[in-house]
LUMLOLO-866818 format. One record per atom (N, C-alpha, C): residue in three letters; atom name; x, y, z; residue number from 1. Coordinates in steps of 0.001 Angstrom, whole numbers, plus 500000, padded with zeros to 6 digits. Layout:
! residues N
+------+------+--------+--------+--------+-----+
| rest | atom |     xx |     yy |     zz |  nr |
+------+------+--------+--------+--------+-----+
|  ala |   CA |      X |      Y |      Z | NUM |
...
+------+------+--------+--------+--------+-----+
This chain:
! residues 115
+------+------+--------+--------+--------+-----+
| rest | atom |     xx |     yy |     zz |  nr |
+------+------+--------+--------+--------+-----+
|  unk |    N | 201075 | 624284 | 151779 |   1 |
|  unk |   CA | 199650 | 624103 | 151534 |   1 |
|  unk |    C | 199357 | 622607 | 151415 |   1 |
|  unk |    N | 198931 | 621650 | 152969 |   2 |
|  unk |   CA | 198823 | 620687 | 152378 |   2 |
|  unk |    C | 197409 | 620040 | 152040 |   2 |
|  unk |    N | 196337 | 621278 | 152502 |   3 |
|  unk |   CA | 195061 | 621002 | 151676 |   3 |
|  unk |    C | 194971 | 621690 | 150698 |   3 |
|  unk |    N | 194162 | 620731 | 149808 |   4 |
|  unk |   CA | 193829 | 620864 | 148230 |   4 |
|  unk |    C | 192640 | 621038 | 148181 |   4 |
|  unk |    N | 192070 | 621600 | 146669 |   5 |
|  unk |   CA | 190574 | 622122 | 146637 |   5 |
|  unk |    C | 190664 | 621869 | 145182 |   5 |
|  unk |    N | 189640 | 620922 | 144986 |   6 |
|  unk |   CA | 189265 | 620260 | 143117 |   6 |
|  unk |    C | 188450 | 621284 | 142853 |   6 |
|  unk |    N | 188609 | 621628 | 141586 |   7 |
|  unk |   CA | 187641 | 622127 | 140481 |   7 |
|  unk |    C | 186079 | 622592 | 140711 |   7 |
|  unk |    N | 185450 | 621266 | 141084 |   8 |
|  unk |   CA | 184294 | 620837 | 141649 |   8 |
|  unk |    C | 184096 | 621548 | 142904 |   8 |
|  unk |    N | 185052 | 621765 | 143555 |   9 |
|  unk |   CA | 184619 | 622466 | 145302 |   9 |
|  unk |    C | 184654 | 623734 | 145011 |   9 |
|  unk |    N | 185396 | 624107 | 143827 |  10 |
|  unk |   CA | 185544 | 625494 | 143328 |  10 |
|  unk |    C | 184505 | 626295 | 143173 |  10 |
|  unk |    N | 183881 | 625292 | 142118 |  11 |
|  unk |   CA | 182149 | 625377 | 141634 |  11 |
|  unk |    C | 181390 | 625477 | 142838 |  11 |
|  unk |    N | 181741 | 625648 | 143848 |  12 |
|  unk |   CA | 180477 | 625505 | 144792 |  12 |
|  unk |    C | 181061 | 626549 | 145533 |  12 |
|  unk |    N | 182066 | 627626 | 145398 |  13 |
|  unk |   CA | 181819 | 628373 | 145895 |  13 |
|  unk |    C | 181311 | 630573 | 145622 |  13 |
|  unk |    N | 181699 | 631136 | 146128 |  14 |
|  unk |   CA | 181011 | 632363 | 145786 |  14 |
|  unk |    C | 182513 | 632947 | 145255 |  14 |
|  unk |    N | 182391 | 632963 | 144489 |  15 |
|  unk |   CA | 184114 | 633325 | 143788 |  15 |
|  unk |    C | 184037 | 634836 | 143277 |  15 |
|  unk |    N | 185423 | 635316 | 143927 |  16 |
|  unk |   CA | 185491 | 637329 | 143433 |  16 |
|  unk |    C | 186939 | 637085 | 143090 |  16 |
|  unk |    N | 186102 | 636946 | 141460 |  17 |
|  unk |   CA | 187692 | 636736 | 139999 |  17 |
|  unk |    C | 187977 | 638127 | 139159 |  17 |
|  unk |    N | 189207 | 638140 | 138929 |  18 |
|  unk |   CA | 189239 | 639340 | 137697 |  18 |
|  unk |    C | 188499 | 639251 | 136401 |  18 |
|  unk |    N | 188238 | 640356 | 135841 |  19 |
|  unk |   CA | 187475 | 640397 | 134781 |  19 |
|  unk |    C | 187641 | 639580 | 133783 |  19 |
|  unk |    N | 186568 | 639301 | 132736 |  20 |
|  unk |   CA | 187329 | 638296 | 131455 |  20 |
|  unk |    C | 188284 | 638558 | 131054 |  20 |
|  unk |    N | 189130 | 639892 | 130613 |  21 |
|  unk |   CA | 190038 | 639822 | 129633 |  21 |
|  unk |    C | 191655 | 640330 | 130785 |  21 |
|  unk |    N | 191363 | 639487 | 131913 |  22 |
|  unk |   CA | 192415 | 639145 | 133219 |  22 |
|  unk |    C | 193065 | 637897 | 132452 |  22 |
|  unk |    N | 194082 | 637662 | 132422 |  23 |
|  unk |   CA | 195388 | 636684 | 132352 |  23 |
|  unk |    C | 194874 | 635655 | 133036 |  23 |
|  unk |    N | 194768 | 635550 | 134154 |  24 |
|  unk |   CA | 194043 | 635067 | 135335 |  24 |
|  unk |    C | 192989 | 634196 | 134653 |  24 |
|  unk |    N | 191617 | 635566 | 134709 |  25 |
|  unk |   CA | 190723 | 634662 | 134371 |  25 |
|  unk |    C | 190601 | 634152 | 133351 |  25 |
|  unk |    N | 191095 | 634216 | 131873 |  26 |
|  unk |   CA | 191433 | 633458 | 131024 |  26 |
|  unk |    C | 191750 | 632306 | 131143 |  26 |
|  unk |    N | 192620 | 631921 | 131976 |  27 |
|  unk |   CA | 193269 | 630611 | 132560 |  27 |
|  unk |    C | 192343 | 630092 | 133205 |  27 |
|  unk |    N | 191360 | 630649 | 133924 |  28 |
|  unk |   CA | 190498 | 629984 | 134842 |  28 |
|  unk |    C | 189490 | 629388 | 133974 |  28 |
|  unk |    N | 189024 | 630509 | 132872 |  29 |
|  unk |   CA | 187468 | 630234 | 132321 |  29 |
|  unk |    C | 188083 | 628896 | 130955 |  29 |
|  unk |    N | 189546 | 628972 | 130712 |  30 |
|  unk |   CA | 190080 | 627335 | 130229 |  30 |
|  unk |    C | 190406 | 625870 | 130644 |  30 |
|  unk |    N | 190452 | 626284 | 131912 |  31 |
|  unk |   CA | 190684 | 624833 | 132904 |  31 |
|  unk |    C | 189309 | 624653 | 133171 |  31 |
|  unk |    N | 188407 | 625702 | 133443 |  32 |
|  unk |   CA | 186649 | 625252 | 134019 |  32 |
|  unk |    C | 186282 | 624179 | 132690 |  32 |
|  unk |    N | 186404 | 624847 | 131789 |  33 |
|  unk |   CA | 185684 | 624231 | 130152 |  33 |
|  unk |    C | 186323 | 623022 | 129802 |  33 |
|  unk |    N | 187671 | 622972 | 130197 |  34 |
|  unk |   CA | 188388 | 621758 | 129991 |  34 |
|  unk |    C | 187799 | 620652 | 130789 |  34 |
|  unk |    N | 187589 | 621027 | 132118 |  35 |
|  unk |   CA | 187213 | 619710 | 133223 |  35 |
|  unk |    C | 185703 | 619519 | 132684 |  35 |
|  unk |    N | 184954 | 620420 | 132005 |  36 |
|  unk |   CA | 183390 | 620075 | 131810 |  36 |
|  unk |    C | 182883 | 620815 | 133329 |  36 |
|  unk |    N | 183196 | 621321 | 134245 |  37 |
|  unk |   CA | 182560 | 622337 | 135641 |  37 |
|  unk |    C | 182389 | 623339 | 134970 |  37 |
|  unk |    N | 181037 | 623549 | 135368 |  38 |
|  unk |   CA | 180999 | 625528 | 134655 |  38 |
|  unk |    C | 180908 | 625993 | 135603 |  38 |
|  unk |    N | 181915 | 627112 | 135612 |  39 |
|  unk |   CA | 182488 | 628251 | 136287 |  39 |
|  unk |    C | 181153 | 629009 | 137016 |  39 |
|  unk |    N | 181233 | 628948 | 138139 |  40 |
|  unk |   CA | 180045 | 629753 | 138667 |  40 |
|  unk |    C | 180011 | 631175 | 138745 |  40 |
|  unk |    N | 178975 | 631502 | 138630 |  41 |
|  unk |   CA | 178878 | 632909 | 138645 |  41 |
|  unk |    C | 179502 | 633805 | 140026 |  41 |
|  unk |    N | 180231 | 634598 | 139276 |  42 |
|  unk |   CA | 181332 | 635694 | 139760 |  42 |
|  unk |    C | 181138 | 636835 | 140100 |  42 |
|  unk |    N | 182024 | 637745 | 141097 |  43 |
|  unk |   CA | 181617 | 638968 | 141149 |  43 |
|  unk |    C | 183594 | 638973 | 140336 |  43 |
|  unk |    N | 183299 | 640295 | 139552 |  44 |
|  unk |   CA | 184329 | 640463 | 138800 |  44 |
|  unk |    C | 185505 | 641960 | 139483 |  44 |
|  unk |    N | 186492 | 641529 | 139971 |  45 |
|  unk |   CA | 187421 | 642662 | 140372 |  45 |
|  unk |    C | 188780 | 642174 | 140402 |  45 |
|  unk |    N | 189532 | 643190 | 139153 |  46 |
|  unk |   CA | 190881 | 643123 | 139152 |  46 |
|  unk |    C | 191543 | 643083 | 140917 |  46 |
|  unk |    N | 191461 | 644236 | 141047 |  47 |
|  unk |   CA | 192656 | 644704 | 142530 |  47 |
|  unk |    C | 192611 | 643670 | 143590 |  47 |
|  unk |    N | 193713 | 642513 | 143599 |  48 |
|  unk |   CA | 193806 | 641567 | 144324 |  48 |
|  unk |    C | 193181 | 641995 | 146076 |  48 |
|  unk |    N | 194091 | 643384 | 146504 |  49 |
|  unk |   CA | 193854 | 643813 | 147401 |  49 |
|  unk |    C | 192631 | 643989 | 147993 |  49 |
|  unk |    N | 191621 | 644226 | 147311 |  50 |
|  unk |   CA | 189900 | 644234 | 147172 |  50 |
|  unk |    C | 189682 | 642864 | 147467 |  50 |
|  unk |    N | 190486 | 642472 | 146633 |  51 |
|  unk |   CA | 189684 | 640414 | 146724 |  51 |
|  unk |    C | 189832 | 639723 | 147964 |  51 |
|  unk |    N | 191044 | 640547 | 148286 |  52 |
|  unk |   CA | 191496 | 639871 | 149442 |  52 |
|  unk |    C | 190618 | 640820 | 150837 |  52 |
|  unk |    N | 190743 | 641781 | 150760 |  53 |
|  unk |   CA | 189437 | 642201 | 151829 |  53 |
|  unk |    C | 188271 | 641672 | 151918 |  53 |
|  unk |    N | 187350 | 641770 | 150676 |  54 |
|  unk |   CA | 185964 | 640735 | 150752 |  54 |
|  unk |    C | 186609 | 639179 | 151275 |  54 |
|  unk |    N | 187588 | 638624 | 150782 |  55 |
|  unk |   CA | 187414 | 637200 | 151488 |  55 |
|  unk |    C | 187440 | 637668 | 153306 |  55 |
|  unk |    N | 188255 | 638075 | 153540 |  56 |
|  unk |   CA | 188338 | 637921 | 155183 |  56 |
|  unk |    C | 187053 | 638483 | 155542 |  56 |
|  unk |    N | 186302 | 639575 | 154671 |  57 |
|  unk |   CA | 184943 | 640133 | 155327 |  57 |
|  unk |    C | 183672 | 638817 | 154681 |  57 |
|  unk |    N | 184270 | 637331 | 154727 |  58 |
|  unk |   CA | 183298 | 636385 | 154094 |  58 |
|  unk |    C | 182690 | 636691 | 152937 |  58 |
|  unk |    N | 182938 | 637119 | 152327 |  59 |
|  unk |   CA | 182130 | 637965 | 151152 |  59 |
|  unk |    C | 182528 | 636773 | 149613 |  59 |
|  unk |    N | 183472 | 635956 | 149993 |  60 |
|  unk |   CA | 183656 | 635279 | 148880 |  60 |
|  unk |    C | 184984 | 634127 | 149075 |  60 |
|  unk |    N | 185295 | 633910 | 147946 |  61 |
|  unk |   CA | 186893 | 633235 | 148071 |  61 |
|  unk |    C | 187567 | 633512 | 146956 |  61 |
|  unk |    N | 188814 | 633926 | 146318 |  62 |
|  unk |   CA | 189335 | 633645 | 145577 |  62 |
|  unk |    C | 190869 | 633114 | 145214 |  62 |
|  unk |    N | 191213 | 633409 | 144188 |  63 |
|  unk |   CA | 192390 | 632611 | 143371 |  63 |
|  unk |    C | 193654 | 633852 | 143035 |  63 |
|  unk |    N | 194820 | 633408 | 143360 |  64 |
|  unk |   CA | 195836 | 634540 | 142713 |  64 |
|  unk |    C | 196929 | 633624 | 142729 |  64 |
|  unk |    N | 197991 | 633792 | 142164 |  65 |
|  unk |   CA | 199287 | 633400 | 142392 |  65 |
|  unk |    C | 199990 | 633694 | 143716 |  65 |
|  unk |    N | 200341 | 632691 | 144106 |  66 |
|  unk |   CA | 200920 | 632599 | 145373 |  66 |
|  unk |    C | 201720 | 633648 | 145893 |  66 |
|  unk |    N | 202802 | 633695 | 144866 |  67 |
|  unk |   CA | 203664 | 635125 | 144625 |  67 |
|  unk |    C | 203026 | 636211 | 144856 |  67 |
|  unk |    N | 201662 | 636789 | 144791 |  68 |
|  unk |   CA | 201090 | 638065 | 144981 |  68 |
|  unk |    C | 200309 | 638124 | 146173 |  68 |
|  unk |    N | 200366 | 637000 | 146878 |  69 |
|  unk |   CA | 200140 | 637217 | 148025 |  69 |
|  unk |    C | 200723 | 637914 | 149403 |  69 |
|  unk |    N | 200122 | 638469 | 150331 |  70 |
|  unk |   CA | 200931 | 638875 | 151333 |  70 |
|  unk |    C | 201736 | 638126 | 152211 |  70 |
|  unk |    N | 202706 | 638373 | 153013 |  71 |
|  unk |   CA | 203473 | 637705 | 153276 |  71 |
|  unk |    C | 202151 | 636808 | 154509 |  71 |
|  unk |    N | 201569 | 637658 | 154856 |  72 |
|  unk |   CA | 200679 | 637392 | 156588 |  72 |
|  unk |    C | 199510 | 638130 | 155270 |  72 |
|  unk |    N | 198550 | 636339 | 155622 |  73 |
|  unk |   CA | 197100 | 636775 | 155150 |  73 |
|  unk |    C | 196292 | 637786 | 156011 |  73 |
|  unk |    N | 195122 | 638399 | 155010 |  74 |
|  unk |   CA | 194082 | 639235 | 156582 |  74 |
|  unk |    C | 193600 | 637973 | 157450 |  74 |
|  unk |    N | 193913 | 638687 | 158381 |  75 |
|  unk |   CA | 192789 | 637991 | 158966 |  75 |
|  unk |    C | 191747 | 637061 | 158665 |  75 |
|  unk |    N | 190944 | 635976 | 158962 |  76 |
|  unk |   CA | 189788 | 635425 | 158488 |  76 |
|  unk |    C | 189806 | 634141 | 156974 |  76 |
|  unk |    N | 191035 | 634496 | 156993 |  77 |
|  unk |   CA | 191684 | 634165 | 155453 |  77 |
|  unk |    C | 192391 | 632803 | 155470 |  77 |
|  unk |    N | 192393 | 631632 | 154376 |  78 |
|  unk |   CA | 192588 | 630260 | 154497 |  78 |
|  unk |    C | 193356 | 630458 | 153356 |  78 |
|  unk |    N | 194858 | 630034 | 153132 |  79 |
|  unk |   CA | 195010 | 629593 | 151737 |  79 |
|  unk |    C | 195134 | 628364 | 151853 |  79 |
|  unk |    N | 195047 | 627947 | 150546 |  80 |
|  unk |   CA | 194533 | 625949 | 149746 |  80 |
|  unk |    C | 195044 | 625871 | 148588 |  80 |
|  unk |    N | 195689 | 624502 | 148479 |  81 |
|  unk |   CA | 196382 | 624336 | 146973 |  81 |
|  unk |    C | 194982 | 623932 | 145794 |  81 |
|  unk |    N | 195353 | 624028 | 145022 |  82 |
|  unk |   CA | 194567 | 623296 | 143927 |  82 |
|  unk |    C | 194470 | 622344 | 142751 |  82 |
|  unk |    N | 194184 | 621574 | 142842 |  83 |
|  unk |   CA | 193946 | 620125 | 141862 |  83 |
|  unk |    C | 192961 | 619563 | 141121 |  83 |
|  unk |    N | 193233 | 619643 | 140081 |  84 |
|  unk |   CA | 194382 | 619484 | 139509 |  84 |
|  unk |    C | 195180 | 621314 | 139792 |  84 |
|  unk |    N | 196723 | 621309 | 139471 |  85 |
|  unk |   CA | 196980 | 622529 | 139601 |  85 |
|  unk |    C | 196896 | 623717 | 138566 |  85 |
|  unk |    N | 196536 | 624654 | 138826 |  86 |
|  unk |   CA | 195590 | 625334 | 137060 |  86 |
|  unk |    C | 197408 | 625914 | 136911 |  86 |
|  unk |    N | 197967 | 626128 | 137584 |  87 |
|  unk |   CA | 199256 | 627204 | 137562 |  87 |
|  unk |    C | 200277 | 626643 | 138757 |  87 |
|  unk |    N | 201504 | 626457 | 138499 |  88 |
|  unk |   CA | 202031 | 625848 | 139603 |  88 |
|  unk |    C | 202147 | 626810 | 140504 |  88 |
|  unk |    N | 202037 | 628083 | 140784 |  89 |
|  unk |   CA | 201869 | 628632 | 141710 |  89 |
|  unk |    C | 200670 | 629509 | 142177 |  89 |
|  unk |    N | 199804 | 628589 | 141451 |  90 |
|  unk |   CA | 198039 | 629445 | 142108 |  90 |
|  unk |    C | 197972 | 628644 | 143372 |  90 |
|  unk |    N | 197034 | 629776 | 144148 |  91 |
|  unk |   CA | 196382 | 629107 | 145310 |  91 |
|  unk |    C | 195161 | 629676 | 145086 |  91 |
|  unk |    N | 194740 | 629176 | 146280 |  92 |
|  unk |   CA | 192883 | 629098 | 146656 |  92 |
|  unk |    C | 192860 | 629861 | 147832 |  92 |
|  unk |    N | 192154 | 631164 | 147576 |  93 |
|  unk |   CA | 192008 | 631831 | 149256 |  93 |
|  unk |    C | 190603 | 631878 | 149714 |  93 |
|  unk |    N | 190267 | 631491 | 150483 |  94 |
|  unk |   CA | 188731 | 630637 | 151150 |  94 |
|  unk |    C | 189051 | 631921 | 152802 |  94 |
|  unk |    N | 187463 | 632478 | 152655 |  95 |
|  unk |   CA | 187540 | 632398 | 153674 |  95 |
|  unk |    C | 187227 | 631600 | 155036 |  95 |
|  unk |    N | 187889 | 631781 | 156255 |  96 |
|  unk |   CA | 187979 | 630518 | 157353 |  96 |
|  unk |    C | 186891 | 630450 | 157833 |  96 |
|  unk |    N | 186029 | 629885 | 158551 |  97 |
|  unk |   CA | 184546 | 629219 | 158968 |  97 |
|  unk |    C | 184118 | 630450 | 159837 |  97 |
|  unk |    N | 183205 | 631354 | 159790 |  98 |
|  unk |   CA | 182837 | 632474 | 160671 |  98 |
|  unk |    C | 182185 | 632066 | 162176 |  98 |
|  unk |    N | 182471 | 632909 | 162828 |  99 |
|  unk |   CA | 181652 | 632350 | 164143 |  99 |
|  unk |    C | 180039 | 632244 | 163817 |  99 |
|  unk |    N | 179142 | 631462 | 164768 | 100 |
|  unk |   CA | 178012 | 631456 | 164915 | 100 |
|  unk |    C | 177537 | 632802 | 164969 | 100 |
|  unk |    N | 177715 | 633857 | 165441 | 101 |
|  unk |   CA | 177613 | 635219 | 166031 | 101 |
|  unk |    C | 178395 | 635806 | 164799 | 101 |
|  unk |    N | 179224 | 635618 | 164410 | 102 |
|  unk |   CA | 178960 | 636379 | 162737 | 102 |
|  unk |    C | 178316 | 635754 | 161618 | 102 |
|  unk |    N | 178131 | 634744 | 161885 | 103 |
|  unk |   CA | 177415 | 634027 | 160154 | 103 |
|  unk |    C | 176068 | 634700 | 160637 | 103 |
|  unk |    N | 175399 | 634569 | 161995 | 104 |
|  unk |   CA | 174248 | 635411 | 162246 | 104 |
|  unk |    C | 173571 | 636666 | 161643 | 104 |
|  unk |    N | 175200 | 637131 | 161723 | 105 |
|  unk |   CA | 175150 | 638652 | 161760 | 105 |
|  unk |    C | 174883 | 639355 | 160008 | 105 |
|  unk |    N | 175750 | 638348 | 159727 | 106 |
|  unk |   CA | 176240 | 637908 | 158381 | 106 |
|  unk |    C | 174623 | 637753 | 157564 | 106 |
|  unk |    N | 173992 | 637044 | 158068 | 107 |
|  unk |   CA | 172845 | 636417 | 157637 | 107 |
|  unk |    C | 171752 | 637716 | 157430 | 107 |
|  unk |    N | 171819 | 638323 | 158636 | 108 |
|  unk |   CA | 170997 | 639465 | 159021 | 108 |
|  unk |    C | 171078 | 640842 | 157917 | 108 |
|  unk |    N | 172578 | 640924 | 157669 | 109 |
|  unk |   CA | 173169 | 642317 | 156829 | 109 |
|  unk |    C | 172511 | 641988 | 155134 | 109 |
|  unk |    N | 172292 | 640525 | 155148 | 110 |
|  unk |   CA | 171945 | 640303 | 154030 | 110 |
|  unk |    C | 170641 | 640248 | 153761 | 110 |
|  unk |    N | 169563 | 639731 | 154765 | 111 |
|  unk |   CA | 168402 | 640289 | 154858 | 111 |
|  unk |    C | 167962 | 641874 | 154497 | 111 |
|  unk |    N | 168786 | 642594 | 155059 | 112 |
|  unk |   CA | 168393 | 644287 | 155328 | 112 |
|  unk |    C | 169047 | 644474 | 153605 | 112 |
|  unk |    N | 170034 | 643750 | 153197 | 113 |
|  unk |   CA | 170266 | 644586 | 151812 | 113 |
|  unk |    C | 169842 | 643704 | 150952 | 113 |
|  unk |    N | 168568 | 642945 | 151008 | 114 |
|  unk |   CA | 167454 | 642389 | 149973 | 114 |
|  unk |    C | 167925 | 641241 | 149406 | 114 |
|  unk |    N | 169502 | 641091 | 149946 | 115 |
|  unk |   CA | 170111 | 639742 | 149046 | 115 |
|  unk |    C | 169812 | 638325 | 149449 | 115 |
+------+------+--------+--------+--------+-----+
């Protein structure tokens, strides 16, 4: 992983974290408060497997230990180190830049469901 993703870039994105009383997000909602970034608002789901579907379906980005990752990301899927590092083996899973013809599409699905 030799791109990195600060705190700050974190904050700017649409993040799908485990619930508050997650190991995880504990760690997360202490490094946010520590740097002074407040943690942006979340959609909250334990089952990595879930997290990791919404990222490749653009739906978000999130954070797990490297270790619980699949060997071969889905599809659509970016991992990124992070820095400072919250866990020496967290990463950052972003999803990858959508085509013109899906961010479109993308744009559209979200129109029709009021968001």
């Amino acid at each position: 992983m030799a791109t990195t993703v600060s705190l700050d870039q974190l904050a700017e994105q649409d993040l799908l974290l485990p619930s508050q009383g997650h190991p995880l997000r504990r760690e997360l909602d202490a490094n946010f408060k520590m740097a002074g970034t407040p943690l942006p608002s979340v959609e909250e789901e334990d089952a990595l497997d879930l997290r990791l579907t919404k990222v490749a379906q653009f739906l978000g980005a999130t954070l797990a230990p490297q270790s619980s990752l699949p060997t071969e990301l889905p599809v659509g899927c970016q991992l990124f180190g992070l820095s400072p590092a919250l866990l020496s083996s967290q990463g950052f899973l972003a999803p990858a830049q959508p085509s013109e013809m899906a961010r479109v599409f993308l744009e559209w699905l979200q129109e029709q469901s009021g968001q």
